[in-house]
C-alpha positions as CSV (number, residue, x, y, z in Angstrom):
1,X,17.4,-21.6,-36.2
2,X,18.0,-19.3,-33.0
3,X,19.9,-20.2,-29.7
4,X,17.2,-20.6,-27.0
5,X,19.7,-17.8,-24.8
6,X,19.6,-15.9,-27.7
7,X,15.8,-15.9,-27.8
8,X,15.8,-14.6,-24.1
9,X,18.1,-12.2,-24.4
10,X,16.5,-10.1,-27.4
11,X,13.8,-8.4,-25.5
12,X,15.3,-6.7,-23.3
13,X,16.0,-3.5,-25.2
14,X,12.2,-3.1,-26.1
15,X,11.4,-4.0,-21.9
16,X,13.7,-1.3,-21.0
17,X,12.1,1.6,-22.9
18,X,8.6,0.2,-21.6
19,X,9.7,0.0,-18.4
20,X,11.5,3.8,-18.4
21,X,8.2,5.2,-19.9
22,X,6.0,2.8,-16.5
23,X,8.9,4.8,-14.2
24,X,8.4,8.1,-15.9
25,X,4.7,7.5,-15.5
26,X,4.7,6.6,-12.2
27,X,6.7,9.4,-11.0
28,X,4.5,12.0,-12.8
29,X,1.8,10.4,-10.8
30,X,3.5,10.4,-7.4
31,X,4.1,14.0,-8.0
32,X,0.2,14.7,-9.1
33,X,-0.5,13.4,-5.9
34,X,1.8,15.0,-3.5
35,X,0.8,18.5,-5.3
36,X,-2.8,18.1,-4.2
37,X,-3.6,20.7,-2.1
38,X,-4.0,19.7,1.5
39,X,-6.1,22.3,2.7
40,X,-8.7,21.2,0.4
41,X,-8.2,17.3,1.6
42,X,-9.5,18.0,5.0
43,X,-12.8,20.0,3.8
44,X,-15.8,17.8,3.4
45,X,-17.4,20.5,1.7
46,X,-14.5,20.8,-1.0
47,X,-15.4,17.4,-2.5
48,X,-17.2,18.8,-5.7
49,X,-14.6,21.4,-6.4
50,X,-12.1,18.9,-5.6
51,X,-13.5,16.3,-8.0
52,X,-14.4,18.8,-11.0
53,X,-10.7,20.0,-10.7
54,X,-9.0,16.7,-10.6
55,X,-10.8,16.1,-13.9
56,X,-10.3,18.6,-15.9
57,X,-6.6,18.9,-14.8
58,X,-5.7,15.2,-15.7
59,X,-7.6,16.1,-19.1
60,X,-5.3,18.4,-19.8
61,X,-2.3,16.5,-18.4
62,X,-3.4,13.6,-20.7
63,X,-1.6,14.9,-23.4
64,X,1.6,15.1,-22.0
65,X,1.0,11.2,-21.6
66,X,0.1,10.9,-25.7
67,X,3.3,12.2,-26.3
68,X,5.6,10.2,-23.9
69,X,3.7,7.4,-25.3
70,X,4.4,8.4,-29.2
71,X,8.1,9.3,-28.5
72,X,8.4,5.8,-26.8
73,X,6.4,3.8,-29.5
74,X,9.1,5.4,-31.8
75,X,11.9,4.2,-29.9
76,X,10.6,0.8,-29.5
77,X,9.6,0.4,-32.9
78,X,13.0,1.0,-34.3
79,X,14.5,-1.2,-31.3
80,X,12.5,-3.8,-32.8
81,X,13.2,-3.3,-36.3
82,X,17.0,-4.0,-35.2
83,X,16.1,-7.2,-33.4
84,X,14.0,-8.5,-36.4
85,X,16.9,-7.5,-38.8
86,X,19.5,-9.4,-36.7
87,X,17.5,-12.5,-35.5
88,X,16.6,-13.1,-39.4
89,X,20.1,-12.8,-40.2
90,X,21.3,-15.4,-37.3
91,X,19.0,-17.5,-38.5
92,X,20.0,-17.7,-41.9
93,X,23.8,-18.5,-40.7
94,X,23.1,-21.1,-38.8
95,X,20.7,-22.8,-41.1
96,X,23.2,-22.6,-43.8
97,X,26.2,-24.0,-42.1
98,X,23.5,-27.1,-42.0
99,X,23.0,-27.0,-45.5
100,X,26.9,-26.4,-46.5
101,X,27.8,-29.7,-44.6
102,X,25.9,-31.4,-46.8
103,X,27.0,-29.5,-50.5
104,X,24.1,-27.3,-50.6
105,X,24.6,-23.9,-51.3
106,X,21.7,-22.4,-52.7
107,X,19.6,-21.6,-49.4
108,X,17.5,-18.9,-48.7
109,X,19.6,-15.5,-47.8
110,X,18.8,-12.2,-46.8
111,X,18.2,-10.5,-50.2
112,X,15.6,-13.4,-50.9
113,X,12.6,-11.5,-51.4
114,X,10.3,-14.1,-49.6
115,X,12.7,-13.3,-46.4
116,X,12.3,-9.6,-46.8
117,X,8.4,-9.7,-46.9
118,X,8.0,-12.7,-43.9
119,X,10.0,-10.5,-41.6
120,X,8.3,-7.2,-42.7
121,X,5.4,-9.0,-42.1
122,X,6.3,-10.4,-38.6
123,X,7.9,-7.2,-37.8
124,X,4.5,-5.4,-38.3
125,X,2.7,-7.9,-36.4
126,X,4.5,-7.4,-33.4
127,X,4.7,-3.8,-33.5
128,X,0.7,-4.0,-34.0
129,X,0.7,-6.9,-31.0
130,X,2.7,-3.2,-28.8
131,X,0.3,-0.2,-30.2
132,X,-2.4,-2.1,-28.3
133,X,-0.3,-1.9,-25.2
134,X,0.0,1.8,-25.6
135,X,-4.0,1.9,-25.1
136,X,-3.5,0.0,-22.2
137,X,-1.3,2.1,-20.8
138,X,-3.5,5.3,-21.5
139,X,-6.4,3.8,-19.6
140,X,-3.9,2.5,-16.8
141,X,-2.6,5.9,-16.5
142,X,-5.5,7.8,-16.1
143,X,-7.6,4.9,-13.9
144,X,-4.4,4.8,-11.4
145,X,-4.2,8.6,-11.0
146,X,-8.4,8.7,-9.8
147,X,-8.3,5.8,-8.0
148,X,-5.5,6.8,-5.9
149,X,-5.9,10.0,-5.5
150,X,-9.8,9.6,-4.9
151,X,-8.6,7.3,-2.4
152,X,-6.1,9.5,-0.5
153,X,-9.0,11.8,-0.2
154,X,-11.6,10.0,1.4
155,X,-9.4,8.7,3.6
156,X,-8.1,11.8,4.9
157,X,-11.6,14.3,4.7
158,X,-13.5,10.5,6.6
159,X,-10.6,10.9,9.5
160,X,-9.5,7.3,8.7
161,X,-5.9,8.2,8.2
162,X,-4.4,11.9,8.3
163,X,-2.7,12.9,5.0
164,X,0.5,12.1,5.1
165,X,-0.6,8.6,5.9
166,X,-2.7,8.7,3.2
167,X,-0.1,9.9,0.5
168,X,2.0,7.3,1.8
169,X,-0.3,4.4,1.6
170,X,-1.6,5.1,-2.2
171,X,2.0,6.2,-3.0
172,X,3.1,2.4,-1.7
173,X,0.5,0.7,-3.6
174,X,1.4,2.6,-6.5
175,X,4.9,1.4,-6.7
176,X,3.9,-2.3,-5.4
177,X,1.3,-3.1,-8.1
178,X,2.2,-0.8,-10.8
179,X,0.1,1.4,-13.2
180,X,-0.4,-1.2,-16.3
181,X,-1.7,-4.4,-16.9
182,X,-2.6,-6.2,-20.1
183,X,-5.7,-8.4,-20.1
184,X,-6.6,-11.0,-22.3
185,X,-9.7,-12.6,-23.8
186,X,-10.5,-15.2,-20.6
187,X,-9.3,-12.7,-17.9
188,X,-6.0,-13.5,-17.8
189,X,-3.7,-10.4,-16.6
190,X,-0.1,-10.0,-17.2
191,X,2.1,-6.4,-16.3
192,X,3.3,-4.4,-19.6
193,X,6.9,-5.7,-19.0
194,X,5.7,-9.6,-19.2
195,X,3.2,-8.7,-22.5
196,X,6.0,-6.9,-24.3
197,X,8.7,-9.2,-23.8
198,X,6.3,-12.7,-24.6
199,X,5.2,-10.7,-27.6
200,X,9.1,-9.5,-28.9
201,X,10.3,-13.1,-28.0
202,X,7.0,-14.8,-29.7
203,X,7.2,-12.9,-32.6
204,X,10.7,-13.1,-33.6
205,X,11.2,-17.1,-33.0
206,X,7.6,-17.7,-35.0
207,X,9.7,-15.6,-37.8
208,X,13.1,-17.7,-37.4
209,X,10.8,-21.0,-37.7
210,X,8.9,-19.9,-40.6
211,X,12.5,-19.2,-42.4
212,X,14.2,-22.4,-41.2
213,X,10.6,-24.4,-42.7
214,X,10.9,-22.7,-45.6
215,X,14.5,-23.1,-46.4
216,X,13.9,-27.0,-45.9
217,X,10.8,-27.1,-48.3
218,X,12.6,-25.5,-51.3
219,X,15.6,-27.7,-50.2
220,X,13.5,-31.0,-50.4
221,X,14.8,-31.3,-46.8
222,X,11.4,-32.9,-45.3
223,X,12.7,-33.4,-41.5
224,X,13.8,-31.1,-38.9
225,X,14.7,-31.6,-35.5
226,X,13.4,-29.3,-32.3
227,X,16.3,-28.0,-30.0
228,X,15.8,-29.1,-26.3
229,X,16.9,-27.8,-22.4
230,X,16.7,-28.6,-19.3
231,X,13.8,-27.5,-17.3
232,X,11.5,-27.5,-20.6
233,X,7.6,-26.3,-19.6
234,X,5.3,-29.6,-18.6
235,X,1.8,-29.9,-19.0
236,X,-0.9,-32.8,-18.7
237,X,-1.5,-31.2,-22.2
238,X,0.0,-33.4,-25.3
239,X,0.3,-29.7,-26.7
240,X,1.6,-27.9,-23.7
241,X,3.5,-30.2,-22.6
242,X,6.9,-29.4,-23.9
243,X,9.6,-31.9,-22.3
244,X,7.1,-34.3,-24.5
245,X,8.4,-33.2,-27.7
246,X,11.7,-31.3,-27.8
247,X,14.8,-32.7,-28.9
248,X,13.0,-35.4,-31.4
249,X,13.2,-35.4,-35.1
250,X,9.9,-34.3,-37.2
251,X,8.6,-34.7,-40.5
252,X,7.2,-31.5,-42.4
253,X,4.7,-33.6,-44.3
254,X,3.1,-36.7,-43.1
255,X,4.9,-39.0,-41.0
256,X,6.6,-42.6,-41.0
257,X,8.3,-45.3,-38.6
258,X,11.3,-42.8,-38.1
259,X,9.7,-39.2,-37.6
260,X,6.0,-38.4,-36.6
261,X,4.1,-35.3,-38.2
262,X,5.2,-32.1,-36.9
263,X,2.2,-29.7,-36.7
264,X,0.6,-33.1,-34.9
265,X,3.0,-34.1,-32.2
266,X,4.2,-30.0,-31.4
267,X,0.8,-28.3,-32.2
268,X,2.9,-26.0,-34.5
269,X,1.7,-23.7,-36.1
270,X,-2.2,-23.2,-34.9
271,X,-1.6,-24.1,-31.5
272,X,-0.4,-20.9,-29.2
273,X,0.4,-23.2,-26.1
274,X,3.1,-25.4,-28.3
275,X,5.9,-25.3,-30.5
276,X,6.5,-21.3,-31.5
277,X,4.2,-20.2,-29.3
278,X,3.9,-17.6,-25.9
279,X,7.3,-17.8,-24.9
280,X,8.4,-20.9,-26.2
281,X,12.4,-21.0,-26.7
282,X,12.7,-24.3,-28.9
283,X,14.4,-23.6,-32.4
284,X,14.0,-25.9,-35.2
285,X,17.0,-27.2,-37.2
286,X,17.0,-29.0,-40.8
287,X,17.7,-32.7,-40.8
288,X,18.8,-35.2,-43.1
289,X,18.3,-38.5,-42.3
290,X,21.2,-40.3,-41.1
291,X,22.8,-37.9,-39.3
292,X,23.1,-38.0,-35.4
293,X,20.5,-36.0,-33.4
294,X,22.7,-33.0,-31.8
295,X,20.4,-32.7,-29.1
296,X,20.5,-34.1,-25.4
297,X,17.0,-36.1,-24.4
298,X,16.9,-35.5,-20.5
299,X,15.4,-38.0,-17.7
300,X,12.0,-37.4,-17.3
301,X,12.1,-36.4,-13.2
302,X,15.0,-34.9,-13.9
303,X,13.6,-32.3,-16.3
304,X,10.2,-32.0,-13.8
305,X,12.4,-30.8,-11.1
306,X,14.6,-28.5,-13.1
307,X,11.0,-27.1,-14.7
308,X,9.8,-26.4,-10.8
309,X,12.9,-25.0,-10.0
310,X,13.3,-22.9,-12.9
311,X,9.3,-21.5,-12.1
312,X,10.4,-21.1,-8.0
313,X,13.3,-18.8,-9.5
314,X,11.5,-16.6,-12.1
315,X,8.9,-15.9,-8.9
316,X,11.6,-14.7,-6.6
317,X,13.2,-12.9,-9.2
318,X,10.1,-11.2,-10.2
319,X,9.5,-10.5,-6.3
320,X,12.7,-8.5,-5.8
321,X,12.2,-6.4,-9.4
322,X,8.6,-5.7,-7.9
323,X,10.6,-4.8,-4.5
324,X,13.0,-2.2,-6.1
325,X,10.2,-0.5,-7.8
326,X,8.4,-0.2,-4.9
327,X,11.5,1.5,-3.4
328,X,11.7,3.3,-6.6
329,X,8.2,5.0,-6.1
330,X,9.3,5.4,-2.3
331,X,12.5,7.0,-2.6
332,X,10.5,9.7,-5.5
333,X,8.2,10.0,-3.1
334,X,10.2,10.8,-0.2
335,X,12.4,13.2,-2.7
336,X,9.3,14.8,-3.4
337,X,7.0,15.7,-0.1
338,X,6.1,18.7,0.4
339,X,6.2,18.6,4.2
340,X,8.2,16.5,7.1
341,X,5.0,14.2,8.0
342,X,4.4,13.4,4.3
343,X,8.3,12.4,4.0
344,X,8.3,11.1,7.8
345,X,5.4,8.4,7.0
346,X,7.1,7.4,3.6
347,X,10.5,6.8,5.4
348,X,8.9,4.0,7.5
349,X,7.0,2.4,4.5
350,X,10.8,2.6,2.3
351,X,12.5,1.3,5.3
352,X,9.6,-1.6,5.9
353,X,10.4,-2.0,1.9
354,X,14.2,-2.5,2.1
355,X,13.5,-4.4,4.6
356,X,11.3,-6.5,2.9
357,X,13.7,-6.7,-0.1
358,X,16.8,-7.7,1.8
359,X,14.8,-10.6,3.1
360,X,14.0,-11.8,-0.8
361,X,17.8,-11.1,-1.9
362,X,18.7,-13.3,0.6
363,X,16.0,-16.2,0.5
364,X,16.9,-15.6,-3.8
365,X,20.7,-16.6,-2.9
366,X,20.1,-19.2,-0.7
367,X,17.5,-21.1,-2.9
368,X,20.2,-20.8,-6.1
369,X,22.6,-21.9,-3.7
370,X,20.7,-24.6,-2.0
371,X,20.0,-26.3,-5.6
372,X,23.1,-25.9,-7.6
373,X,21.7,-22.7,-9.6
374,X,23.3,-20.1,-10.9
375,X,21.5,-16.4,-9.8
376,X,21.3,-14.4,-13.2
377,X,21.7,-10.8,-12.4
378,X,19.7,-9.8,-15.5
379,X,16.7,-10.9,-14.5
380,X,16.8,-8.6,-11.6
381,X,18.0,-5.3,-13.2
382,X,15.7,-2.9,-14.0
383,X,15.2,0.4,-15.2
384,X,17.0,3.5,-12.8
385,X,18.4,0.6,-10.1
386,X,21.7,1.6,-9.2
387,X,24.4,1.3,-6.7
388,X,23.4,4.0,-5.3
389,X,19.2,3.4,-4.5
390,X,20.8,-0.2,-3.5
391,X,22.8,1.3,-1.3
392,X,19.8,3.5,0.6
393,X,17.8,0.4,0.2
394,X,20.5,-1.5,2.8
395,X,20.3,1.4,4.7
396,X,16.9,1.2,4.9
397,X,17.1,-1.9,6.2
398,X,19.3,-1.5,8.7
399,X,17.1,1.4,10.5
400,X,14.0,-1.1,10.1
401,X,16.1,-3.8,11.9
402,X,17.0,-1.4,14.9
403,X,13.4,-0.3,15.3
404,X,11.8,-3.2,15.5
405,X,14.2,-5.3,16.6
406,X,16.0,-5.1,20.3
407,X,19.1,-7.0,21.9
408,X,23.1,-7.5,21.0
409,X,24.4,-8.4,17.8
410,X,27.6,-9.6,17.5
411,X,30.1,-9.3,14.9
412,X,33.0,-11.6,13.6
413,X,34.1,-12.9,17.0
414,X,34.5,-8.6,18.0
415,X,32.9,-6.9,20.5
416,X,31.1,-4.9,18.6
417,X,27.6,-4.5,20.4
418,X,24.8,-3.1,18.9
419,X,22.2,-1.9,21.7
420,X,19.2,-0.5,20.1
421,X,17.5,2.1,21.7
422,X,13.4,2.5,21.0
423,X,11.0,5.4,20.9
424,X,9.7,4.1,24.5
425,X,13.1,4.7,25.7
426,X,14.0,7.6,23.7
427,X,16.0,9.5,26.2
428,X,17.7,6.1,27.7
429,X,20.8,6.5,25.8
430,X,22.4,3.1,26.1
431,X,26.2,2.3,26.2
432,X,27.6,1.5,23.1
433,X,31.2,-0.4,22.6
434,X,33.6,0.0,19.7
435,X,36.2,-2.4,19.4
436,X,39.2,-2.2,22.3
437,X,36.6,0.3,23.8
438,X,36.8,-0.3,27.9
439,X,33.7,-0.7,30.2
440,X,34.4,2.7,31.6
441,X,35.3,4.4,28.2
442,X,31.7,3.1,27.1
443,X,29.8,4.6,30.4
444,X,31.4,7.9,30.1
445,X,30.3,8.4,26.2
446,X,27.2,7.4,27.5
447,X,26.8,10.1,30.0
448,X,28.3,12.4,27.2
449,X,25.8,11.4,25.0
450,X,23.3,12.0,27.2
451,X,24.0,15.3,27.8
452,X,24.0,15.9,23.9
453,X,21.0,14.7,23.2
454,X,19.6,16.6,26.6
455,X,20.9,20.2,24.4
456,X,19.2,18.5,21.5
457,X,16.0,18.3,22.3
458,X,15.3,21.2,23.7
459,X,12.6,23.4,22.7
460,X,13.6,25.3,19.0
461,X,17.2,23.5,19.6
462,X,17.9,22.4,15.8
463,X,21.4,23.0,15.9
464,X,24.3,20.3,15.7
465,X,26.7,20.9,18.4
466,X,30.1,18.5,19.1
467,X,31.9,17.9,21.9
468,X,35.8,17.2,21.6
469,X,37.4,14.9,23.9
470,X,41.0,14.3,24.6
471,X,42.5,10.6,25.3
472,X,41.4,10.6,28.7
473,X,38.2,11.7,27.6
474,X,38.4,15.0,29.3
475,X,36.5,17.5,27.6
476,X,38.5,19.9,25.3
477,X,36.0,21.6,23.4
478,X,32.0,22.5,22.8
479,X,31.6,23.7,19.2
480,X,28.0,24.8,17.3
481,X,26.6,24.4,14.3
482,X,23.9,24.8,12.4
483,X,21.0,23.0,11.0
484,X,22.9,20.5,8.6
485,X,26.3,20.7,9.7
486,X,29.0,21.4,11.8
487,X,32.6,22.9,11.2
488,X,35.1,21.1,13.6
489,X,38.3,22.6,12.2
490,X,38.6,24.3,15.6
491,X,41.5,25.0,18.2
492,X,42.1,21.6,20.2
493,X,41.3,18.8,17.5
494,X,44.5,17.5,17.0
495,X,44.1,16.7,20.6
496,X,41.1,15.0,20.3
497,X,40.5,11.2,20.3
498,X,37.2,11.3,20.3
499,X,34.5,13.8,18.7
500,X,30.7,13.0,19.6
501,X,28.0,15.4,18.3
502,X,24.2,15.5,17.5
503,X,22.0,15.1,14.6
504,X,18.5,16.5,15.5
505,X,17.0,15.3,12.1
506,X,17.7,11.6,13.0
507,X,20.3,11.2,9.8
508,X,23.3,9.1,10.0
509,X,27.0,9.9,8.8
510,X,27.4,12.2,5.6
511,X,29.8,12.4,3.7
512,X,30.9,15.0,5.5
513,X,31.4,13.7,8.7
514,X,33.5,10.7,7.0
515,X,36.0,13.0,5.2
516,X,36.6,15.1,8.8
517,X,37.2,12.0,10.3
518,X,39.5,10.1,8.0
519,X,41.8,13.8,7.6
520,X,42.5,13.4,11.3
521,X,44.9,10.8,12.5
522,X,44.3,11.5,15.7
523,X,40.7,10.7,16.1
524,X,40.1,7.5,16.8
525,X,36.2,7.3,17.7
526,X,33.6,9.9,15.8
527,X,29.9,9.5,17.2
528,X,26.3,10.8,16.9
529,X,23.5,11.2,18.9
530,X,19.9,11.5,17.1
531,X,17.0,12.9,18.8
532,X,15.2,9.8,18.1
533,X,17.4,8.2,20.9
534,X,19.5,6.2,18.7
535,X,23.5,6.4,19.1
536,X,26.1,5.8,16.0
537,X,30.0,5.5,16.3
538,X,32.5,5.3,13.7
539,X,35.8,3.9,14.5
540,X,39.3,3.6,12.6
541,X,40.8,0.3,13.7
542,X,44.2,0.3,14.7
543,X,45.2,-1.2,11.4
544,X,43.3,1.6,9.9
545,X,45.8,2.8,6.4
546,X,45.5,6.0,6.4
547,X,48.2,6.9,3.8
548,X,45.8,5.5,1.4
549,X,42.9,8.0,1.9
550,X,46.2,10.8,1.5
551,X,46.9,9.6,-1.9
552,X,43.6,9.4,-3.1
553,X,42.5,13.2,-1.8
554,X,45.4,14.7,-3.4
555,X,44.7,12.9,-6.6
556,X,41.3,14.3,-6.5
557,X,42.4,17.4,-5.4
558,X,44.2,17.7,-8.1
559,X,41.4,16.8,-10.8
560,X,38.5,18.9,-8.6
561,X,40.7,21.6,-7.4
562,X,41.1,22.7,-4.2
563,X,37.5,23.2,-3.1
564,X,36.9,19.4,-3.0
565,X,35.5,19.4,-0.1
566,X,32.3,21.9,-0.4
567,X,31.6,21.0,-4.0
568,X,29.8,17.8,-3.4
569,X,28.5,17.4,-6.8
570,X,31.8,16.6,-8.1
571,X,35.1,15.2,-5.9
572,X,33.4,15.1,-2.4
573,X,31.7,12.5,-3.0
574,X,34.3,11.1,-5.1
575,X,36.3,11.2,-2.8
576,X,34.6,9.1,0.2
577,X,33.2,6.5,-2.0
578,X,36.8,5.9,-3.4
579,X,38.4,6.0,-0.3
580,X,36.2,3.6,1.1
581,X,36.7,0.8,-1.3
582,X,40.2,0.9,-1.5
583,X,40.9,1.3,2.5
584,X,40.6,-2.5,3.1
585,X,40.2,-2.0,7.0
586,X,37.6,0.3,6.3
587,X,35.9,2.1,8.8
588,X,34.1,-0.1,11.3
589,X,30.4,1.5,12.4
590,X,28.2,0.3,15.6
591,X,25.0,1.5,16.6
């Protein structure tokens, strides 16, 4: 017998490898596509040359994907040989402790040679069940890469879209729907991820039954009793239907007035759609008559609504995994472009996409919260999802929010107003209030600003520039830059209160800017000014600790040495992300 969490739980290892080898496939797509050259996308006459080359290219390429396949076939296979290994052994335990209360102490073990070959057997079955996937995933690999790519060309050499809004498009799709799917005999289509996980899960509970049978038939144990949970699958089905039949007490052979026939009432074992079969979770348990049934029968509607609840959850959990890999193929994508309009039109798909995946995190919580369920993290993780491509997702967001969306937002009783500026009114820099921030301090940043973004958008004017001002907002200094950043350890800052400056590539803070700001006390308000219009401020508020962010640099400063804050692949970034979390005021931004 197997705990039905137990059961859920074991697959994940094998989905993860399968899942890492879909992402690494994926990006080596995204890449094929953004390497295409573009001159030869806008030549009608290049279509022959275009195709023939395409083909024999991804022929070649091909076996790079035969051997990312066989290394992760390899893994997999081992992965699984682990799983079998340890579910049989479970198994054996708990069956056993059954048999013990009751004097007998002769069940099957681990050495048994019958247990050896059934799980050899099972284990061979399923890894079979997998090397039919990797097929699959050939053929899905190399359709994907034609179809898209054949796709991204007629669209661009027909005039319907240019070709970074081509790129964009397929590259979307791409990360939406995936590369693999795994069809079955009446048409039915499942992703990789779903097939290998119903296959690890099938295979190894068929094996744990088979034991647990077979243990009660040399035991002269003829009954068992089936395991049983809330939100069980129903069907119309007898079969199907499995609220029908868990949590009752079964005879092995026959039947009589106290137990029904097993492979009868459950369908087990011929039936796929009952007892032991796609994806079912029940266990089975030996039985001696006279002893209590450990297991809970629930109320009929009450196990209907936890079923449809339980389905409504997988769905929106499946909806935000299929959001992150769309970011995912997004953010590669972006990573990747070979030019700003490429990386320009997959910004605005990301940021629809965060967007997008906000709104199902959000609608996720509320549902579990709305009916008394508990959100399960794991079922949203996947592969290469981290705090970080979270954290670009919610920015994402944000910029999708304040480009489609106009007016005042308003933030824990502050004034804190948010007024968003569109492309229509790109050089309509409107004001913009921190907290304590004045009517007039607000209208003279705005004439500051401005004039900024006046400077910025001038012809060839890629520059940053900053302009330092004093308490009373008079101006202290003007200080240049260059493309990416600005140095503003200049004469006059530990006069200033407040430091505005551009951003002609339309980014928001860096890690940079936060680490200038939080070194100096003095500065109370830090802005920028994009070319696209939009206006950002950062302010300390006047409970702002700033003793905290002391003893955290020179702790890194320490560890990193003294170049901390140019060597941004070790304490820089370090240092900002710490600081941030432990500086419980935080630093308060409005746009």
């Amino acid at each position: 017998m197997l705990d039905g969490n137990y059961l859920w739980d074991i697959p994940d290892s094998v989905v993860d490898l399968w899942e890492e080898l879909e992402d690494w496939a994926i990006e080596d797509i995204i890449e094929r596509i953004l390497m295409t050259d573009k001159k030869n996308q806008t030549k009608t006459g290049a279509t022959a040359s275009y195709r023939f080359d395409l083909l024999n290219r991804l022929g070649m390429d091909m076996n790079n994907v035969y051997i990312q396949l066989s290394e992760y076939t390899k893994k997999s296979e081992k992965e699984l040989k682990d799983i079998f290994i340890d579910a049989g052994a479970k198994c054996l335990e708990n069956d056993n402790m059954v048999y013990l209360q009751h004097g007998i102490k002769d069940a099957l073990t681990g050495s048994n040679q019958w247990v050896r070959q059934l799980m050899e057997s099972m284990y061979q079955k399923t890894c079979g069940e997998m090397k039919n996937f990797t097929g699959t995933f050939a053929r899905g690999y190399q359709k994907t890469v034609l179809e898209l790519m054949d796709r991204a060309y007629v669209e661009t050499i027909t005039g319907m879209k240019s070709h970074a809004e081509a790129v964009a498009d397929v590259i979307d799709d791409l990360g939406r729907i995936g590369i693999t799917s795994v069809e079955y005999d009446k048409g039915h289509r499942d992703m990789v991820e779903t097939a290998v996980r119903r296959a690890v899960l099938t295979g190894v509970n068929r094996t744990a039954i088979q034991i647990s049978l077979e243990n009660a038939k040399r035991l002269g144990t003829d009954y068992v009793v089936i395991s049983s949970h809330l939100g069980a699958r129903v069907a119309e089905d007898k079969i199907a239907n499995h609220a029908g039949w868990q949590g009752k007490i079964y005879k092995i052979e026959g039947s009589d007035k106290t137990a029904p026939n097993l492979r009868e009432e459950t369908g087990y074992p011929d039936n796929p759609l009952g007892f032991g079969g796609y994806n079912c979770r029940h266990n089975i348990f030996p039985y001696f008559p006279g002893d209590p049934n450990p297991f809970e029968q629930f109320n009929k509607t009450e196990n209907e609504k936890a079923y449809r609840l339980s389905q409504q959850q997988r769905a929106k959990e499946r909806a935000i995994r299929k959001s992150k890999r769309q970011l995912l193929a997004l953010g590669k994508g972006m990573e990747a472009a070979p030019d700003e309009a490429t990386k320009a039109a997959l910004q605005e798909r990301y940021d629809k996409a965060s967007f997008l995946y906000a709104k199902r995190n959000k609608a996720y919580n509320q549902f579990c919260e709305d009916n008394d369920l508990k959100s399960k993290a794991e079922r949203l993780r996947i592969a290469k999802w981290n705090r970080s491509q979270a954290g670009m997702a919610n920015a994402g967001a944000r910029r999708y929010i304040l480009e489609k969306q106009a007016g005042t937002v308003s933030s824990g009783g502050k004034n804190n107003t948010i007024n968003v500026i569109t492309k229509e009114s790109i050089n309509n820099v409107q004001k913009i209030y921190a907290d304590g921030m004045s009517e007039q301090e607000a209208a003279q940043l705005q004439v500051y600003h401005k004039q900024l973004l006046s400077v910025s958008q001038k012809k060839n004017a890629s520059k940053e520039v900053a302009v330092l001002l004093d308490k009373d907002m008079n101006q202290i200094t003007t200080v240049f830059g260059n493309e990416t950043e600005i140095d503003l350890n200049v004469g006059g800052r530990t006069a200033a209160r407040y430091v505005l400056h551009n951003h002609p590539n339309n980014s928001s803070f860096s890690n940079r800017d936060l680490l200038w700001l939080l070194k100096n006390d003095n500065v109370k308000y830090f802005s920028i000014v994009k070319n696209n219009g939009e206006v950002e401020i950062l302010y300390k508020p006047d409970n702002f600790d700033i003793s905290l962010f002391k003893v955290e640099y020179l702790r890194l400063q320490k560890r990193f040495g003294k170049d901390i804050e140019r060597d941004e692949q070790k304490g820089y970034n370090k240092l900002v992300d710490t600081l941030l979390k432990k500086t419980k005021s935080g630093l308060i931004l409005t746009r």
